[in-house]
C-alpha positions in Angstrom: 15.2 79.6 -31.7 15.1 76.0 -30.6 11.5 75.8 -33.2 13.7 77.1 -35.9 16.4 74.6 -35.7 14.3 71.8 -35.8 12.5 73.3 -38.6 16.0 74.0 -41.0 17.1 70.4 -39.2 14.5 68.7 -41.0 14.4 71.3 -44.5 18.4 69.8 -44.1 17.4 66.4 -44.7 14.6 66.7 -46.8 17.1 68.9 -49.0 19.9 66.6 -48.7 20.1 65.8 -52.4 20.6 69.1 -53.3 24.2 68.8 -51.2 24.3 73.2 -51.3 21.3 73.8 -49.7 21.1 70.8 -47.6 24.3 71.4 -46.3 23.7 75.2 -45.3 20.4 74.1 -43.8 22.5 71.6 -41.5 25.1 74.3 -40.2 22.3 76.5 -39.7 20.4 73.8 -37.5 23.2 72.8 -35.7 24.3 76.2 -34.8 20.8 77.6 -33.5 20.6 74.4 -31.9 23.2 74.7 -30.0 22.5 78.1 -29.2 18.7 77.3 -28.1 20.2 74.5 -26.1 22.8 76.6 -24.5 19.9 79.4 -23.3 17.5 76.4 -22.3 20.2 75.1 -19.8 20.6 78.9 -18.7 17.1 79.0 -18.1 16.8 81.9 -20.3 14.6 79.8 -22.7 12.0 76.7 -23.2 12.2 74.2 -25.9 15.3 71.8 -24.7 14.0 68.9 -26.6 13.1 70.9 -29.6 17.2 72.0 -29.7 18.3 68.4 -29.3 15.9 67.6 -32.0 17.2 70.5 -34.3 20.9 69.5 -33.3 20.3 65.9 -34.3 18.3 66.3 -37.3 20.8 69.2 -38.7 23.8 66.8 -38.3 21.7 63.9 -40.0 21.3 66.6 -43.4 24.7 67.6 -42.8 26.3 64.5 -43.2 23.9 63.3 -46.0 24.7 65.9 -47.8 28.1 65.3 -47.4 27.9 61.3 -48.7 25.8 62.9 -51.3 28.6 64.9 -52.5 30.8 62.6 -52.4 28.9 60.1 -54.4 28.1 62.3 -56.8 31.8 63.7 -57.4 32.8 59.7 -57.7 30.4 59.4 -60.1 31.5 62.1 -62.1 34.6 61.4 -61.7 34.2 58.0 -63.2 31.7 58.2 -65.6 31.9 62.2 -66.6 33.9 61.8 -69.9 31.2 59.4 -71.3 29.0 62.0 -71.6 31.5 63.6 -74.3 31.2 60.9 -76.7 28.9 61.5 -80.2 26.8 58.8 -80.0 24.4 57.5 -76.9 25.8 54.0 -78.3 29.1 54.7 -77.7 28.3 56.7 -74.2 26.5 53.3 -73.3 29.4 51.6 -74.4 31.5 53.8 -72.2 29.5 53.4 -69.1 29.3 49.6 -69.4 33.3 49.6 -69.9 33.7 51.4 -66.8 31.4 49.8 -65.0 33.2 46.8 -65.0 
């Protein structure tokens, strides 16, 4: 369990830009994680280190996936209706109005 958490840990960051899969990947590492760390303290399992390591890299993917998001929706949000103009002058005329 704690092998598997560090493995989706670091599938979380590597996947980070794709915010829905990075993001899943992230919960999933930080909940077997925290599982593998919980039976390792119990004595009921090996692999302490490899559950911190999954714990800490799945909340690393988390949360870049979560700044990723939230870049992304800015983005959108700022330059999105650009997009809907005719021309790709006018759309770079857009984006340079807004980006100013």
């Amino acid at each position: 369990m704690a092998v598997a958490a560090l493995v989706l840990g670091i599938l979380s960051i590597l996947s980070s830009c794709l915010w829905f899969i990075g993001g899943v990947l992230g919960v999933l590492a930080v909940v077997l994680g925290f599982i593998a760390l919980r039976k390792a303290r119990a004595g009921q399992a090996s692999g302490a280190g490899l559950a911190k390591g999954g714990l800490v890299t799945g909340v690393v993917g988390l949360v870049l996936s979560l700044v990723l998001l939230v870049a992304g929706v800015a983005l959108l949000s700022r330059f999105g209706d650009c997009a809907n103009l005719p021309t790709p002058a006018e759309q770079q005329q857009c984006v340079r109005d807004r980006a100013n």
